[in-house]
N, C-alpha and C positions, 0 to 999 in steps of 0.2 A: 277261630274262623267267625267271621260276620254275616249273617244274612237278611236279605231286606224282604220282609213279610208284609203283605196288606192285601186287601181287598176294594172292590168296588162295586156295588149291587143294589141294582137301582128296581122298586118296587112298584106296583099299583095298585091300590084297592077302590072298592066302591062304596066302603063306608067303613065307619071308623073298627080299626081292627088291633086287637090285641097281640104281642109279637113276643115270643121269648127265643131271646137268640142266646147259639153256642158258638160265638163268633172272636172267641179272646183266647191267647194261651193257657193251658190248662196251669191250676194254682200250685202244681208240682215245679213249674218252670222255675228253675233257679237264676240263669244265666242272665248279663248286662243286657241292659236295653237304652237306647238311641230312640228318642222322641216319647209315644205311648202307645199302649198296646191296647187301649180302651175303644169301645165302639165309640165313633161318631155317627150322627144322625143331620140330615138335610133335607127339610127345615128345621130346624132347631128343637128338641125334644125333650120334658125330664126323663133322665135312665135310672133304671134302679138296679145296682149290681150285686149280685148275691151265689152263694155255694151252694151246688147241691150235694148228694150223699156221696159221689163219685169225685167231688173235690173241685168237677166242672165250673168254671165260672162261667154265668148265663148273666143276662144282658135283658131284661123287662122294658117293653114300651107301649105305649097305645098314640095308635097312628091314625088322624084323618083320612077321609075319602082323598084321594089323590096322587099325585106322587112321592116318594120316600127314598133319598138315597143314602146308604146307610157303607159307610169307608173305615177303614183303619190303614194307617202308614206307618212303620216304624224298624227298625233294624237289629236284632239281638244275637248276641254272640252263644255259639254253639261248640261243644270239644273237637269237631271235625273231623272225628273216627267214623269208620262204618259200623253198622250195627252188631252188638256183640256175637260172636260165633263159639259155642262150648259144644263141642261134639260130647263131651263126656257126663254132659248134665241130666242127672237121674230124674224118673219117674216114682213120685210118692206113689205110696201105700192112700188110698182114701184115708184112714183111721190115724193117720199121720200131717194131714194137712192141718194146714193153719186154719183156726173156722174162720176167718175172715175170705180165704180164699175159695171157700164151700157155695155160696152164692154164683161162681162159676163153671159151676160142673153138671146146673141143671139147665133142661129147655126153659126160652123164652122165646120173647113174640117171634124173632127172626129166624132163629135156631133152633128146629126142631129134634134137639140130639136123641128124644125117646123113638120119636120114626126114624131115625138117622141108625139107630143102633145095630142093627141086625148088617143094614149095607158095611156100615163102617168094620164091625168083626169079620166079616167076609175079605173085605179089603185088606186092615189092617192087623189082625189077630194073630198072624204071626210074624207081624217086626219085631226088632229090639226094642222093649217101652224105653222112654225117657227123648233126646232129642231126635234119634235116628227115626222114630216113629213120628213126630213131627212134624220130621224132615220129607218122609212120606207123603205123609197128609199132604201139605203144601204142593208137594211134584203132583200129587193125584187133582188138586183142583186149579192149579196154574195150566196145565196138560189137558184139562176136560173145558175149562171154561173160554170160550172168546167174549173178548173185551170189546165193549161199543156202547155208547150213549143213548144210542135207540133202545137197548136192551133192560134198561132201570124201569122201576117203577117200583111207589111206594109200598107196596104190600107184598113185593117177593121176598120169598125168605130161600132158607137154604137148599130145602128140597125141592122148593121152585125152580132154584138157578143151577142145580146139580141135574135136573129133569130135564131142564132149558139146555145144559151145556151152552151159555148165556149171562151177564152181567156185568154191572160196572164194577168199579173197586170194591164197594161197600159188600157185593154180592161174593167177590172171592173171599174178604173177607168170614161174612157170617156164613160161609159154606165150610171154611177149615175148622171156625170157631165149633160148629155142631160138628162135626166128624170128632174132633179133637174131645169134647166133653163125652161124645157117646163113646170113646174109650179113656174114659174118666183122668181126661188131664184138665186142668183146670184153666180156661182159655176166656178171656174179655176183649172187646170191641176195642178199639181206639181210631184215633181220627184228627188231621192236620195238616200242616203245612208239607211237601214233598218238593222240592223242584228238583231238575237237572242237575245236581252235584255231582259230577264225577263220569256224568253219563252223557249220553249224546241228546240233545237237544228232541224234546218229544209233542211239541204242539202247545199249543193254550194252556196255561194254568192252573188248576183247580185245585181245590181240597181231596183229599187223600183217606184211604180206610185200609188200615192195617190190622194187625191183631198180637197179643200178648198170651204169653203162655207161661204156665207157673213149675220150673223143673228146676232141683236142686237148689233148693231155700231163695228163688229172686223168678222175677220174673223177663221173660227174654222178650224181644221185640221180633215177630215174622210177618214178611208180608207175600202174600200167595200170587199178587197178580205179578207181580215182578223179580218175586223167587229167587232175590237176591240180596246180601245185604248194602246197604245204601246208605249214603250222607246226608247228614243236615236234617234230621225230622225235626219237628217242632210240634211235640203233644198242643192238641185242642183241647178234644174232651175222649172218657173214658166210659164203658159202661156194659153192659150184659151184650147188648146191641146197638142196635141207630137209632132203636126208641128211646135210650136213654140220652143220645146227644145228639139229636135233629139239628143240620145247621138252623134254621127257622121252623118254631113251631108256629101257629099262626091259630088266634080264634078269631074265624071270618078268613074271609076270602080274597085271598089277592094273585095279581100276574107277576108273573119275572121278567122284567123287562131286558134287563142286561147285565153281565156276569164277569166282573175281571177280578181276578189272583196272580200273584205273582209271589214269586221266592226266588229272589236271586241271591250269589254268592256274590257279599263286599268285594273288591280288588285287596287286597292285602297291604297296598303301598296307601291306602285312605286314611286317612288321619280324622281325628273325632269331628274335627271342623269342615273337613272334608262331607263326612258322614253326613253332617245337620245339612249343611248347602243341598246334599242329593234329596233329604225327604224336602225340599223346598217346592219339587214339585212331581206330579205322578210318572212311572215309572214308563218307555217305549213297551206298553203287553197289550199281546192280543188277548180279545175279548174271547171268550168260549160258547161256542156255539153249539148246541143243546141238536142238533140234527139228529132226525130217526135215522139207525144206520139199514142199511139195503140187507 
């Protein structure tokens, strides 16, 4: 399967501002790609591309006062299953994990799993551990949270949006993430490309926050807002939370002027020539409009 991924995000500042974007497929990405999958910058800008510990590729620039639009266009081939499904996938022993995967079992900025702890055992303390437990989680914060654009903001974390019964993706996300660590399964942030694969047509565009969870030696892909499994993701970035992969982190101050994403599925009858002709120019998507919701 093919899908055409890209963006379009046009900025403002008022003096010159430092920019580190998590704005490329994450360096795990195996699969064919059709054009590039590198940030472009407009006006014209040196990039400097580099790994962080999480494998993230981030994207360095320093921007003049003014305006800045910053795009990517390109199309990569995907296996086209839905997200794997292991009902029988066990819950480690703490004293059994991998220490690599130990860095996700404690609170950070977003997830407060040590406040989270006492709700979470109340809740969850007598499921089955491993993915039935999970599986829980996910129905408990899909079930409590409404979803709305008005409801984000940069500093809520999990027991904010569990309090709120309240948030966007990124907020269902680091809400399952801390319930899930505060009954020590071992649970990381993720975040990327999501469209309409398979499912009914859902509005504007955007980037997407799901979450990864570590049961029976791999790690599985869950996402709580939509609590079901899905086609076509396309990993960005990875990390404890959203503070490890902010789409734009910014030193100095700017506006968001305007905000398009797309992920569409190729037609299957395209041919590679085919393919190059469609990136030739930007895709019919609407813009995503950032409204408080009522």
């Amino acid at each position: 399967m093919f899908i055409r991924i890209g963006y379009e995000i046009t900025i403002e500042s008022k003096a010159d501002t430092v920019l580190i974007l998590a704005l490329s497929p994450h360096s795990s990405f195996a699969g064919r790609v059709i054009g590039s999958t590198a940030v472009q910058a407009d006006p014209d800008l040196p990039l400097d591309t580099f790994l962080d510990t999480f494998g993230n590729r981030l994207t360095r620039l320093k921007t003049p006062a003014g305006r800045l639009k910053l795009w990517s266009d390109c199309i990569v081939e995907v296996g086209g299953e839905p997200d794997v499904f292991n009902w029988n996938a066990q819950q480690h022993d703490v004293n059994d994990l991998p220490p690599e995967t130990l860095q996700f079992l404690t609170a950070s900025r977003y997830c407060e799993s040590d406040m989270l702890a006492p709700v979470a055992l109340e809740l969850f303390g007598t499921t089955q551990p491993g993915w039935a437990r999970v599986q829980a989680i996910c129905n408990h914060v899909h079930n409590t949270l409404t979803f709305g654009y008005g409801f984000g903001r940069p500093t809520k974390t999990a027991s904010d949006a569990l309090r709120e019964k309240t948030g966007v993706c990124r907020d269902f996300a680091h809400s399952a993430i801390a319930l899930c660590r505060a009954m020590s399964i071992p649970a990381r942030y993720a975040s990327g490309y999501l469209g309409d694969v398979g499912v009914p047509y859902s509005g504007p565009g955007d980037f997407c926050a799901w979450f990864e969870v570590y049961l029976g030696g791999r790690w599985y892909t869950f996402d709580a807002r939509y609590n079901e499994p899905r086609i076509g993701r396309v990993l960005m970035v990875r990390g404890r939370d959203a503070a490890d992969g902010a789409m734009i982190t910014s030193f100095g101050e700017y506006d968001l002027k305007s905000f398009w994403v797309w992920t569409d599925e190729v037609p299957s009858a395209c041919s590679h020539s085919d393919m190059q002709d469609l990136l030739g120019s930007r895709p019919d998507t609407q813009a995503l409009t950032l409204a408080p919701t009522v």
